[in-house]
Backbone as a chain_set.jsonl record, in Angstrom:
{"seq": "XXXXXXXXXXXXXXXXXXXXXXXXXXXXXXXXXXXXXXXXXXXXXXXXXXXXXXXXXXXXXXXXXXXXXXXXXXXXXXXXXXXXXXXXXXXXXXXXXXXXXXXXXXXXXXXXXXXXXXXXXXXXXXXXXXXXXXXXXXXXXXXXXXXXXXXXXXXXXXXXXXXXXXXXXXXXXXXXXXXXXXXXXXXXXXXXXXXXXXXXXXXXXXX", "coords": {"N": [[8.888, 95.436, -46.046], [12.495, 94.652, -45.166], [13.527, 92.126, -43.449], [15.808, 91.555, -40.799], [17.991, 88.375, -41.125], [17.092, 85.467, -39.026], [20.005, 84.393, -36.712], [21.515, 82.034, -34.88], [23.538, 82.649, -32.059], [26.938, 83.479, -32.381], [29.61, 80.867, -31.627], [32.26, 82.14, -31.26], [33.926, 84.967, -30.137], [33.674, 87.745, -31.816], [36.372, 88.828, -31.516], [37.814, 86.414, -31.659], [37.265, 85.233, -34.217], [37.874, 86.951, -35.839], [40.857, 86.271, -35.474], [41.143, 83.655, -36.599], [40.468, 84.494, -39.354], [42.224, 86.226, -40.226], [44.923, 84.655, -40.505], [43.87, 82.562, -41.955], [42.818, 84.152, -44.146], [45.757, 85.118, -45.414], [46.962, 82.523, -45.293], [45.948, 81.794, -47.619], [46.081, 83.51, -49.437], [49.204, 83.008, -49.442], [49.426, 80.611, -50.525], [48.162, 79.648, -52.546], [48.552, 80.051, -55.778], [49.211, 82.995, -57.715], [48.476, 83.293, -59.612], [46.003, 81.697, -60.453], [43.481, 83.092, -60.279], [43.193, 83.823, -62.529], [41.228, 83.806, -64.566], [38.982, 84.037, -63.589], [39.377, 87.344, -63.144], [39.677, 87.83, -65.711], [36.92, 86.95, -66.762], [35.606, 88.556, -65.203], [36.24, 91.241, -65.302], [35.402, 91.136, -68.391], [32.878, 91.199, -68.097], [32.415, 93.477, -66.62], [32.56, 95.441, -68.681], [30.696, 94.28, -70.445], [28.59, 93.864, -69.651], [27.154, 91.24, -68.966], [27.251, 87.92, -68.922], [28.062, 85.376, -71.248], [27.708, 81.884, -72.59], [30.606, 80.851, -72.773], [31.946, 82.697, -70.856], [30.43, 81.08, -68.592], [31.065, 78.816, -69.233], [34.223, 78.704, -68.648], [34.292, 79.617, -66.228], [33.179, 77.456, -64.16], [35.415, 75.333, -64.859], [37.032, 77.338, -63.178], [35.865, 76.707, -60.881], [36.069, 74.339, -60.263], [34.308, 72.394, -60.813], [32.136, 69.871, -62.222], [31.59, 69.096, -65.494], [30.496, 66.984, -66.369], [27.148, 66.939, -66.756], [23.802, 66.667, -66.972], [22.789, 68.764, -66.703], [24.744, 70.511, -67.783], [24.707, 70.27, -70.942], [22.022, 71.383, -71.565], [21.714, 73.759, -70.847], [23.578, 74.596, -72.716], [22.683, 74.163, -74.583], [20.771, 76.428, -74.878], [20.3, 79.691, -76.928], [23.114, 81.768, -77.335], [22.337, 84.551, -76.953], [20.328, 84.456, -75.237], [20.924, 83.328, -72.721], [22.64, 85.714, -72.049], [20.654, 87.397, -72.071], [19.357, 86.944, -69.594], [21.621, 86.863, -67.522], [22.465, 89.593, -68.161], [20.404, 90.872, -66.506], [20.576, 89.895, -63.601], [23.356, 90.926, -63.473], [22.511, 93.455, -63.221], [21.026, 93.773, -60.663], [22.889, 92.965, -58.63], [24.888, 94.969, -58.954], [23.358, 96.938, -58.404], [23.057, 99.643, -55.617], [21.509, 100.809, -54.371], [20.473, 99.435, -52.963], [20.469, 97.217, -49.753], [23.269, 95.044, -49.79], [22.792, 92.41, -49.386], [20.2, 92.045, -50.025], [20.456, 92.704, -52.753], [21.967, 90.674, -53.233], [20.419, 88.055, -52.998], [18.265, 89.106, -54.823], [19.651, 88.677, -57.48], [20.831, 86.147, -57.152], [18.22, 85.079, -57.377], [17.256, 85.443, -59.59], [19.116, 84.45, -61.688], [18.589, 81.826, -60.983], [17.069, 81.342, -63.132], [18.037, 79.95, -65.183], [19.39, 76.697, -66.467], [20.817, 74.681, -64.556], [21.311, 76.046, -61.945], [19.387, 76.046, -60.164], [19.015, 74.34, -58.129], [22.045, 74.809, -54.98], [24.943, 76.702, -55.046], [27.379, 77.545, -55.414], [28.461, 77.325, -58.148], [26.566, 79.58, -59.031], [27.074, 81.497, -57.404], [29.761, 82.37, -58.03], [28.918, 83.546, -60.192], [27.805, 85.948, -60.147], [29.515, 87.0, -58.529], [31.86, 87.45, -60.25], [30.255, 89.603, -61.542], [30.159, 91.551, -59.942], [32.655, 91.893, -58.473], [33.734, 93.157, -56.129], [31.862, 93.793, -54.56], [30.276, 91.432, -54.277], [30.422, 87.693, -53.175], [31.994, 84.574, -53.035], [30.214, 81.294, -52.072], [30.951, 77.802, -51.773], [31.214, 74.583, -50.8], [33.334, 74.685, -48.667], [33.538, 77.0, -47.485], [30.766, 76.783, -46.178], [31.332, 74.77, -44.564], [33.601, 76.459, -42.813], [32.028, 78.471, -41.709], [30.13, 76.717, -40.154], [32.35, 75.73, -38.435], [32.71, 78.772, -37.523], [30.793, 78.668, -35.857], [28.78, 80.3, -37.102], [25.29, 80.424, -38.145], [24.27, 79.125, -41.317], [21.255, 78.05, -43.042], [20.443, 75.636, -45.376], [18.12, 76.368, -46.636], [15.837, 78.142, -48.506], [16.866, 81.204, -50.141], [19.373, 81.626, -49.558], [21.896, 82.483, -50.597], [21.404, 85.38, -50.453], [21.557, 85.689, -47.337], [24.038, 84.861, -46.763], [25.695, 86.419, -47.674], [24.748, 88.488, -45.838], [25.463, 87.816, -43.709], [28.546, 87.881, -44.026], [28.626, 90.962, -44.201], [27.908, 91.288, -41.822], [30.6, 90.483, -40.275], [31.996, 92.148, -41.244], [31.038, 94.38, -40.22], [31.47, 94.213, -37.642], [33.965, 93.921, -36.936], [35.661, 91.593, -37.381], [37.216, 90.579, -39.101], [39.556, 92.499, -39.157], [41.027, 93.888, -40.038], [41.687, 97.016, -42.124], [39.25, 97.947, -44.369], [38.927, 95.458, -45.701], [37.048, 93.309, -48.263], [33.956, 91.753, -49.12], [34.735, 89.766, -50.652], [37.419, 89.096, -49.784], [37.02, 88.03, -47.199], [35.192, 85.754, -48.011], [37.381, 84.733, -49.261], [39.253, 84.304, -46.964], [37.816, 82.577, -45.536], [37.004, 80.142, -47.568], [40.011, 79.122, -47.36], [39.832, 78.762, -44.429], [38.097, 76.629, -44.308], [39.049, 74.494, -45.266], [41.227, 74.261, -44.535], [41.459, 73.058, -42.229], [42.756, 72.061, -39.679], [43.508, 74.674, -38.748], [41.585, 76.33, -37.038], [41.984, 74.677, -34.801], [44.303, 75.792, -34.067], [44.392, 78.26, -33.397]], "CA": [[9.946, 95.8, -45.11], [13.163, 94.132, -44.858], [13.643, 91.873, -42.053], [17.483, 90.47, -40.794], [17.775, 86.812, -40.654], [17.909, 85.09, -37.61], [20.848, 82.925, -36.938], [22.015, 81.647, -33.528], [24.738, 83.096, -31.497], [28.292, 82.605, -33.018], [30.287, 80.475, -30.377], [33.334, 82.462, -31.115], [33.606, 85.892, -30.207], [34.692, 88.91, -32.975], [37.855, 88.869, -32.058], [38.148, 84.99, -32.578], [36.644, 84.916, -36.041], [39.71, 87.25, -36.609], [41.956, 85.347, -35.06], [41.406, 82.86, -37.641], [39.758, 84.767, -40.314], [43.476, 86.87, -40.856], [45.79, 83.863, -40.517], [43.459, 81.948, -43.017], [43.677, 85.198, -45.775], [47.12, 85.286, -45.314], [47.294, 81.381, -45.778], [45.267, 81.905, -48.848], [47.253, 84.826, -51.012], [50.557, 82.429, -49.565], [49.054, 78.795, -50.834], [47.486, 79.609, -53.38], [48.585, 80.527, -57.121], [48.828, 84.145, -57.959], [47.561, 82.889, -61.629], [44.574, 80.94, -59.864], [42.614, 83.538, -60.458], [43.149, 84.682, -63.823], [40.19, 83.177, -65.755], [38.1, 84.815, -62.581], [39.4, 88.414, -63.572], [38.955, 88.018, -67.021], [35.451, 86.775, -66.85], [34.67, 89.683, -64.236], [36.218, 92.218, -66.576], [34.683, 91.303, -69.181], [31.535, 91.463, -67.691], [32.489, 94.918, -66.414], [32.158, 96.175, -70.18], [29.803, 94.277, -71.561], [27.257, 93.76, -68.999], [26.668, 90.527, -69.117], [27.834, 87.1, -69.294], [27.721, 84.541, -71.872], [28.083, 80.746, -71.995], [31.749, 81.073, -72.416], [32.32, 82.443, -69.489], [30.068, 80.531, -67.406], [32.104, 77.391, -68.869], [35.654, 79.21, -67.745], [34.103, 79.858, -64.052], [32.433, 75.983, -64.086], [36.946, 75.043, -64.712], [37.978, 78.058, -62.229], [35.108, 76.328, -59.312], [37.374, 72.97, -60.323], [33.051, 71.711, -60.937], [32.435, 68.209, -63.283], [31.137, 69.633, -66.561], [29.536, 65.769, -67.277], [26.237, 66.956, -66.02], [22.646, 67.007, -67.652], [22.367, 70.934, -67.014], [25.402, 71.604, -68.654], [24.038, 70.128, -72.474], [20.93, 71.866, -71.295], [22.266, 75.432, -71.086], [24.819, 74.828, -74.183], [21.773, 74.307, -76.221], [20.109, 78.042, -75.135], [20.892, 80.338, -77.67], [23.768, 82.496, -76.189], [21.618, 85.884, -76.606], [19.305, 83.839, -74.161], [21.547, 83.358, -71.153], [23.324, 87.173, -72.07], [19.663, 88.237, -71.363], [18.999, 86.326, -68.13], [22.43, 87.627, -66.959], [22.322, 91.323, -68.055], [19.364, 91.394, -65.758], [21.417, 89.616, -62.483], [24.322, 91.919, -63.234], [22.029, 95.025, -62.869], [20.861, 93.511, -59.67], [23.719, 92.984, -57.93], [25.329, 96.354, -58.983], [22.278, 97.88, -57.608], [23.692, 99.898, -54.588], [20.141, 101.609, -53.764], [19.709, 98.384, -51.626], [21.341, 96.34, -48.839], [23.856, 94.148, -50.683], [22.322, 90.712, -49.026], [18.92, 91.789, -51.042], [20.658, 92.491, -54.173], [22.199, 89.246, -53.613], [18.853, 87.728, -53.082], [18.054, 89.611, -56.089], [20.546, 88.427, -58.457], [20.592, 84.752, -57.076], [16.751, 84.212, -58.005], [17.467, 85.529, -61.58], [19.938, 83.062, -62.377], [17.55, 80.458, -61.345], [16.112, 81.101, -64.415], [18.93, 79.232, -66.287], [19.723, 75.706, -66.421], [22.015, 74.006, -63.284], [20.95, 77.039, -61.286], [18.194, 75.606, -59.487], [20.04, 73.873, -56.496], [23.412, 75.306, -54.926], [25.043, 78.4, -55.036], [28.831, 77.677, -55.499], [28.559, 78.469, -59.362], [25.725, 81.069, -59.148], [28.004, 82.727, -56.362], [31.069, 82.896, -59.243], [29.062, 84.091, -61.505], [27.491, 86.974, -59.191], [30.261, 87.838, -57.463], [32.353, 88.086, -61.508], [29.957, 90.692, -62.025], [30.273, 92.556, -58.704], [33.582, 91.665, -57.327], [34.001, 94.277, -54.791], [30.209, 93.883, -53.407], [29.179, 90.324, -53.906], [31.179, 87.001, -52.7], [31.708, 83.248, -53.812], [30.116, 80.512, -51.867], [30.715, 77.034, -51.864], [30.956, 73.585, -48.937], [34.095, 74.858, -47.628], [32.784, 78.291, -46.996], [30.248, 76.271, -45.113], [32.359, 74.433, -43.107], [33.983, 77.144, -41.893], [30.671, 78.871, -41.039], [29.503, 76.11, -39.157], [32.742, 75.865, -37.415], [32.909, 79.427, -36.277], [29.206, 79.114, -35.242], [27.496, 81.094, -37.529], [24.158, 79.307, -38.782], [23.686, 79.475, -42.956], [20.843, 76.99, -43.48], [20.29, 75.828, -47.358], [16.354, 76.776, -46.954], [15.474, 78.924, -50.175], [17.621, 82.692, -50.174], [21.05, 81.093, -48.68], [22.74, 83.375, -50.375], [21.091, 86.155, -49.664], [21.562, 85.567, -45.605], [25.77, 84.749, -46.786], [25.918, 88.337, -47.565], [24.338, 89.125, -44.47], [26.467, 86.859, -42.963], [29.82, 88.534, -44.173], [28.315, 91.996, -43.628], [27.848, 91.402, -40.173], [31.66, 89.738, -40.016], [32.706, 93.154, -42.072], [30.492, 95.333, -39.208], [32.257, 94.149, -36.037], [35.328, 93.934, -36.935], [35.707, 90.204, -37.367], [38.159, 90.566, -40.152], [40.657, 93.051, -38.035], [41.679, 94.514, -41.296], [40.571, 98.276, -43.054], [39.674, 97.63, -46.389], [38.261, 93.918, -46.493], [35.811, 93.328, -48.904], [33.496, 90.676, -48.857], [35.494, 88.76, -51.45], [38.246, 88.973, -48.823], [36.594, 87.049, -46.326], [35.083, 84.15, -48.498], [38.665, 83.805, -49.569], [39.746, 83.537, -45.676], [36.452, 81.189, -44.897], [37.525, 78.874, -48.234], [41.039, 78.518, -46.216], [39.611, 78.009, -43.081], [37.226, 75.239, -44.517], [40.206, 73.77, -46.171], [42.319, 73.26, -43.817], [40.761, 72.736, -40.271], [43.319, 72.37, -38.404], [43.777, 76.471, -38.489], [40.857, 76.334, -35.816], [42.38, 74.376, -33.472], [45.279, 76.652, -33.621], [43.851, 79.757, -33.22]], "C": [[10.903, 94.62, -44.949], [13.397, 93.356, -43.634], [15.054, 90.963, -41.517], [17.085, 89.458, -40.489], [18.056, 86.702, -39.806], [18.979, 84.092, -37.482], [21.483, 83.145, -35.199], [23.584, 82.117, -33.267], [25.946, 82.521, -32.075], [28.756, 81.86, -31.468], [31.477, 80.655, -30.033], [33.025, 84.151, -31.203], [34.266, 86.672, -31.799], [36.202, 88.928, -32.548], [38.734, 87.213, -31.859], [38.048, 84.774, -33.56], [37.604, 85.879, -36.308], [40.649, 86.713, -36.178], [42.698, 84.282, -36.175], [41.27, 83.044, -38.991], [41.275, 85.56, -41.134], [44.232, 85.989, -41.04], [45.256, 83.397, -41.807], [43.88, 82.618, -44.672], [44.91, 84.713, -46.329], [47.79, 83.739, -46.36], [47.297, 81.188, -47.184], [46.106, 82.367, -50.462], [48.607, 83.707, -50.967], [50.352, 80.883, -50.579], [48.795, 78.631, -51.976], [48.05, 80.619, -54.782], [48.324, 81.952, -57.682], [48.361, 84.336, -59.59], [46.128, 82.718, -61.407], [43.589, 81.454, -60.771], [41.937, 84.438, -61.584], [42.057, 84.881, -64.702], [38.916, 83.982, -64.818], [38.03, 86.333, -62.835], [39.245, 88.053, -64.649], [37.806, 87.734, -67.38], [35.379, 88.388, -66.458], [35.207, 91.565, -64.933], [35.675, 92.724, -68.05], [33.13, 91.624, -68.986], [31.806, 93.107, -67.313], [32.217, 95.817, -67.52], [31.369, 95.712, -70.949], [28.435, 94.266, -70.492], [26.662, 92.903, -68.477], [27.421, 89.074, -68.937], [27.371, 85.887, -70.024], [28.213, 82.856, -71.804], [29.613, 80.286, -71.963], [32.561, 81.391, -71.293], [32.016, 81.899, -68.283], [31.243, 79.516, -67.974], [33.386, 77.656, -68.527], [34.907, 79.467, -65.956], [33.521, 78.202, -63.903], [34.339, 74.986, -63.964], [37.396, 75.475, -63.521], [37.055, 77.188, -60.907], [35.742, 75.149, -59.307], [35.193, 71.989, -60.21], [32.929, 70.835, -61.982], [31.005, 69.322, -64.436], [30.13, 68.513, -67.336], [28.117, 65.739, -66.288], [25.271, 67.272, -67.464], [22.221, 68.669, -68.058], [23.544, 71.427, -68.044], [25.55, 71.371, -70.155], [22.696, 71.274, -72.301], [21.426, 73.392, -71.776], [23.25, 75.751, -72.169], [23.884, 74.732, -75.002], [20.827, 75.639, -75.907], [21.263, 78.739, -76.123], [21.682, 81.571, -76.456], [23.196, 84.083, -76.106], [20.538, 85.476, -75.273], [19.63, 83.883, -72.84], [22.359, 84.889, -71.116], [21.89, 88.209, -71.239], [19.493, 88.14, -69.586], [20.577, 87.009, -67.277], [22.787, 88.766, -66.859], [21.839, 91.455, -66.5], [20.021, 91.091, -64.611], [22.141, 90.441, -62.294], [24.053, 93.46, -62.728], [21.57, 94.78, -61.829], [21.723, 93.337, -58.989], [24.891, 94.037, -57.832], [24.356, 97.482, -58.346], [22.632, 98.885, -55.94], [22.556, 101.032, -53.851], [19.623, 100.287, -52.772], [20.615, 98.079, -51.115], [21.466, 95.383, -49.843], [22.997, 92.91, -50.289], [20.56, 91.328, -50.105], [19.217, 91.731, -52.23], [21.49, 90.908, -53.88], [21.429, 88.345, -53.697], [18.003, 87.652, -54.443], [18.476, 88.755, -57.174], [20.363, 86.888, -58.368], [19.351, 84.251, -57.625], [16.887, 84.553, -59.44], [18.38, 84.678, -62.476], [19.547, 81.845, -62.094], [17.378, 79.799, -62.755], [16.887, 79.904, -64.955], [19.456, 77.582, -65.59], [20.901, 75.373, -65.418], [22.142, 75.017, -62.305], [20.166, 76.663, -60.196], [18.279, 75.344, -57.807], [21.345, 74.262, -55.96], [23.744, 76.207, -55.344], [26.584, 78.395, -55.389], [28.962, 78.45, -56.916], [27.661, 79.811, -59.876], [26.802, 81.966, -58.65], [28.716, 83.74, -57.308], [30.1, 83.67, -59.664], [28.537, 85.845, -61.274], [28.435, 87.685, -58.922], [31.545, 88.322, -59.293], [31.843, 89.435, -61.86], [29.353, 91.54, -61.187], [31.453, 91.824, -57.829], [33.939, 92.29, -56.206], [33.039, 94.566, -54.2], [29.291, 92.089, -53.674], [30.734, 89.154, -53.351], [30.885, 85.317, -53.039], [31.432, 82.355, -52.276], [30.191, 78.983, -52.12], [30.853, 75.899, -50.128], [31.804, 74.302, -48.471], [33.956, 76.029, -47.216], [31.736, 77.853, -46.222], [30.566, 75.478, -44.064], [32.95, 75.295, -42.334], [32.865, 78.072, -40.891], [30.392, 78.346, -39.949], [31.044, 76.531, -37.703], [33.217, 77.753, -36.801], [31.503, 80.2, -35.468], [28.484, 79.916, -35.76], [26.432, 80.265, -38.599], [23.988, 79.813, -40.022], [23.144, 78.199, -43.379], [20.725, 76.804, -44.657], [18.926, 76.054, -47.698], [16.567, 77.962, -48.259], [16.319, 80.607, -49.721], [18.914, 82.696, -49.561], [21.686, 82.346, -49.27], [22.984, 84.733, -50.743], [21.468, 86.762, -48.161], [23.208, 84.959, -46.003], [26.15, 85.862, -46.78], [25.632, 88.9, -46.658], [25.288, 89.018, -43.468], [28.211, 88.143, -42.777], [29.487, 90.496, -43.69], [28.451, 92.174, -42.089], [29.587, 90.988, -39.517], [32.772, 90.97, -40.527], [32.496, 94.169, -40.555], [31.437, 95.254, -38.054], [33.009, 93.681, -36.296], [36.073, 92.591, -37.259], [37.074, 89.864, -38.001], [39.751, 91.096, -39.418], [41.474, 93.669, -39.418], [41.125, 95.649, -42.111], [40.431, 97.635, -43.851], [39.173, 96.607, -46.579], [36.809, 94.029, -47.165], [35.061, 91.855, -48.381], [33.995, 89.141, -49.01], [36.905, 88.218, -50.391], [37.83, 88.114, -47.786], [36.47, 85.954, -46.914], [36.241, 83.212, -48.678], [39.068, 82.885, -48.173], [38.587, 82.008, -45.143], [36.898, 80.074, -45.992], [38.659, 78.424, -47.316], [40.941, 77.759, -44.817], [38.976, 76.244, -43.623], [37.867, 73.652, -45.31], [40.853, 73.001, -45.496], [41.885, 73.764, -41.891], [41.597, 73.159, -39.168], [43.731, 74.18, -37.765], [42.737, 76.849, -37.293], [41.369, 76.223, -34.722], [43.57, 74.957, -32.857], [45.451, 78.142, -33.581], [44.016, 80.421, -32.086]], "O": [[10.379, 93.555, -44.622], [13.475, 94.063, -42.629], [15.231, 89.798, -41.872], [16.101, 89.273, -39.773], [18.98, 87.336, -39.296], [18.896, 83.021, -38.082], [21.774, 84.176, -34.592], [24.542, 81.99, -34.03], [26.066, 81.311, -32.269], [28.316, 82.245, -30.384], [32.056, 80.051, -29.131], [32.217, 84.651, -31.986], [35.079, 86.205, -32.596], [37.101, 89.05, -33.379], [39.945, 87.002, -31.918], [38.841, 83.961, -34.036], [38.33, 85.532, -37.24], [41.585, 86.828, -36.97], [43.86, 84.068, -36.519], [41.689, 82.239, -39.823], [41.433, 85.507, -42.354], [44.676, 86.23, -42.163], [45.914, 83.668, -42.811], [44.534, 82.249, -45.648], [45.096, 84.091, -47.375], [48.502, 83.657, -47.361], [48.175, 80.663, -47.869], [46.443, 81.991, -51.585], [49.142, 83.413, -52.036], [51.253, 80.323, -51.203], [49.097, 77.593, -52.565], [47.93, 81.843, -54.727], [47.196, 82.136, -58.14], [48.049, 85.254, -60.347], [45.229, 83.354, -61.958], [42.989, 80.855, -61.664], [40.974, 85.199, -61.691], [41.906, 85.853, -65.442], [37.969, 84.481, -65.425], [36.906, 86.834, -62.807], [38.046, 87.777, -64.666], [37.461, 88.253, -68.442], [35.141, 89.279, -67.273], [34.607, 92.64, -64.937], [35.542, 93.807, -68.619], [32.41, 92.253, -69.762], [31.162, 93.905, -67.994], [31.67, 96.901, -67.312], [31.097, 96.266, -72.014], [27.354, 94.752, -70.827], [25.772, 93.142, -67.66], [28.61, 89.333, -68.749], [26.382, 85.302, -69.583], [29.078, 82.569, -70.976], [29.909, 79.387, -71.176], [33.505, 80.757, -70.822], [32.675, 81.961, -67.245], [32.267, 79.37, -67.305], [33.888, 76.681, -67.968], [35.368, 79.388, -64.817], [33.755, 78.05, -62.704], [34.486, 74.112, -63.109], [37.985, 74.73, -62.738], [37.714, 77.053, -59.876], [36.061, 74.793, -58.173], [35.044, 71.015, -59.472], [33.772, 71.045, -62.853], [29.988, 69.945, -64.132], [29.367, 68.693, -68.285], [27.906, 64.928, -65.386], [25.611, 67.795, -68.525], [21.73, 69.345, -68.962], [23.457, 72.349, -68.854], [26.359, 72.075, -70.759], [22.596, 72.05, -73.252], [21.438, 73.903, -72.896], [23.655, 76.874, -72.47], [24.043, 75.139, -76.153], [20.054, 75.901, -76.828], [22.478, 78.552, -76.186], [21.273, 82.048, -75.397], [23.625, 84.798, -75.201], [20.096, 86.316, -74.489], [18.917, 84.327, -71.94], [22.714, 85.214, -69.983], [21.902, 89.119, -70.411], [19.511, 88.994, -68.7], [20.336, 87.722, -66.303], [23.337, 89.213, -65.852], [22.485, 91.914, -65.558], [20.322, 92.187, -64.138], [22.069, 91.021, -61.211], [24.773, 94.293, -62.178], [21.427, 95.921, -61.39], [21.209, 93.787, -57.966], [25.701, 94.05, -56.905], [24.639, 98.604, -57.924], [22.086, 98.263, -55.029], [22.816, 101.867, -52.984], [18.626, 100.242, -52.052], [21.712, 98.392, -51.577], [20.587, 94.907, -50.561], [22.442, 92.427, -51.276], [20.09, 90.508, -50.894], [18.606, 90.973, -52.983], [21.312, 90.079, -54.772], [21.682, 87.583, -54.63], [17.372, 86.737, -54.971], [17.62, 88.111, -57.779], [19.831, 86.299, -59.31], [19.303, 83.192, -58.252], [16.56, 83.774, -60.335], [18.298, 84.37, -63.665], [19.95, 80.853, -62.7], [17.446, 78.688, -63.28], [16.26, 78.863, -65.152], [19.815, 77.415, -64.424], [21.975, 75.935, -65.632], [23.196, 74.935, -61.675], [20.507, 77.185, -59.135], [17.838, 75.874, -56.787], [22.127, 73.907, -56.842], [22.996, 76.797, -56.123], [26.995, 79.515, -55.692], [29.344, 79.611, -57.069], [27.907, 80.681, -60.711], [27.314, 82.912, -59.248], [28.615, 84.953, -57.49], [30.428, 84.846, -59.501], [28.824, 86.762, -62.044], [28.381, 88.911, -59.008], [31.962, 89.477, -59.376], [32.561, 90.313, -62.339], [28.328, 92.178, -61.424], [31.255, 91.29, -56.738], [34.529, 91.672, -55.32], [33.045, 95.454, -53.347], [28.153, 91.737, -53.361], [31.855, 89.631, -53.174], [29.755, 84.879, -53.258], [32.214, 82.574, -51.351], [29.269, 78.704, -52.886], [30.691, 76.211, -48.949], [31.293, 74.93, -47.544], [34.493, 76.076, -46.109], [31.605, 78.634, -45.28], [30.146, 75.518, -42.908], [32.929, 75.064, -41.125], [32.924, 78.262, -39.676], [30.325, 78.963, -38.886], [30.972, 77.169, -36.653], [33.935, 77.926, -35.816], [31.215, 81.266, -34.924], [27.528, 80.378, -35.137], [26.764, 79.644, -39.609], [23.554, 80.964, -40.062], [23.837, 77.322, -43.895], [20.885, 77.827, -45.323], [18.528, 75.969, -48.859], [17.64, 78.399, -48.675], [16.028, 80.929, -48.569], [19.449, 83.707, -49.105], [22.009, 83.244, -48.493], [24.018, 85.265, -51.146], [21.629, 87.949, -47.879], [23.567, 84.407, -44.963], [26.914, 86.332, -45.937], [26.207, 89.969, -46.454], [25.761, 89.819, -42.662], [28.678, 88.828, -41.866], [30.207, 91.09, -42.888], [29.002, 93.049, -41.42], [29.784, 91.2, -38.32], [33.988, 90.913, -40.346], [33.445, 94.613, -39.908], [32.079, 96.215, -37.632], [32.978, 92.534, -35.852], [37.291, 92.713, -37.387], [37.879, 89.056, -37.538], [40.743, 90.398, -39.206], [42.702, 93.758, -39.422], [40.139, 95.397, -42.805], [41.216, 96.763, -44.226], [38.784, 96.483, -47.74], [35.796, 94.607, -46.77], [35.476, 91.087, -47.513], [33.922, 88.094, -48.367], [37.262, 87.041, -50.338], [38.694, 87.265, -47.565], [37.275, 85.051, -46.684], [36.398, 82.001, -48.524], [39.191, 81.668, -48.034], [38.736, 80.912, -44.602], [37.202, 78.998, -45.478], [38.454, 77.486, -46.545], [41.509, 76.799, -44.296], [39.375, 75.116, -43.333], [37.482, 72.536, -45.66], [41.104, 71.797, -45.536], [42.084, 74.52, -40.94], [41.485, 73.978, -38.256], [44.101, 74.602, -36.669], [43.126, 77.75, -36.55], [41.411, 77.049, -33.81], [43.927, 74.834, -31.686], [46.413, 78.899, -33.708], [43.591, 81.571, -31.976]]}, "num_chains": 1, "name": "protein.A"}
């Protein structure tokens, strides 16, 4: 049996976390590069038809997270054969398309299956991408400044083991009561506004 995480009272009500959560969007689509995100749709399209993703497109989402490529994991995972990591990601992609469960389990889901693979292990910013590429309209990208804004609008996401699992919960619950103040937001819609917020601070204090 499923059980919701607990996390301590926000210290801003629902219609503060929209307050800032619409300005931030807004900031977002205005600030930010309507190219940005090109290498993000074409991964997550391609994955839409094949199923899967290979080390190609993790190394285009490892550029689009703006992440340092001079790391031990990432020789590690360039020397699996690329049918190797296509497998390990099929299987994520069919987990997080899964819509017979509450999204925060298939995210749960999907996040422990990309364990499997090399630079996976710790952190969630490039799992998130690579999750949310191959469910953009039901999963969502985490990284710090998505936790900064968290913290500051009081909602608790510790880094204990299923984080982002309980992020999806998170945004669910921020989708539920209205938080957003907008029909139609997806999840992806929020993270964007929470990157903004976590960006640029001062949008708090002028809320």
């Amino acid at each position: 049996m499923l059980t919701r995480p607990l996390t301590r009272p926000s210290l801003l009500s629902a219609a503060e976390h929209g307050n800032i959560l619409v300005p931030a969007r807004a900031g977002y689509l205005a600030g930010v590069s309507p190219h940005y995100d090109e290498v993000f749709h074409d991964v997550a399209q391609r994955t839409e038809h094949i199923g899967s993703l290979g080390k190609t497109d993790i190394a285009a989402l490892v550029v689009w997270k703006r992440l340092s490529a001079q790391t031990r994991w990432v020789t590690e995972l360039m020397s699996l054969p690329d049918t190797q990591v296509r497998a390990v990601t099929e299987r994520a992609v069919t987990a997080v398309r899964d819509h017979t469960v509450p999204r925060s389990e298939a995210a749960r889901t999907g996040r422990g299956i990309i364990w499997e693979l090399p630079g996976f292990r710790t952190g969630d910013a490039l799992a998130s991408a690579i999750l949310t590429a191959a469910a953009p309209h039901r999963m969502a990208v985490y990284d710090r400044r998505v936790q900064h804004a968290l913290d500051t609008l009081g909602l608790t996401l510790t880094p204990t083991p299923g984080r982002y699992g309980r992020y999806l919960q998170l945004l669910d619950d921020l989708i539920e009561h209205g938080a957003a103040h907008a029909a139609g937001w997806t999840a992806r819609d929020i993270d964007t506004a929470l990157y903004w917020t976590g960006a640029n601070p001062h949008l708090t204090a002028t809320a």
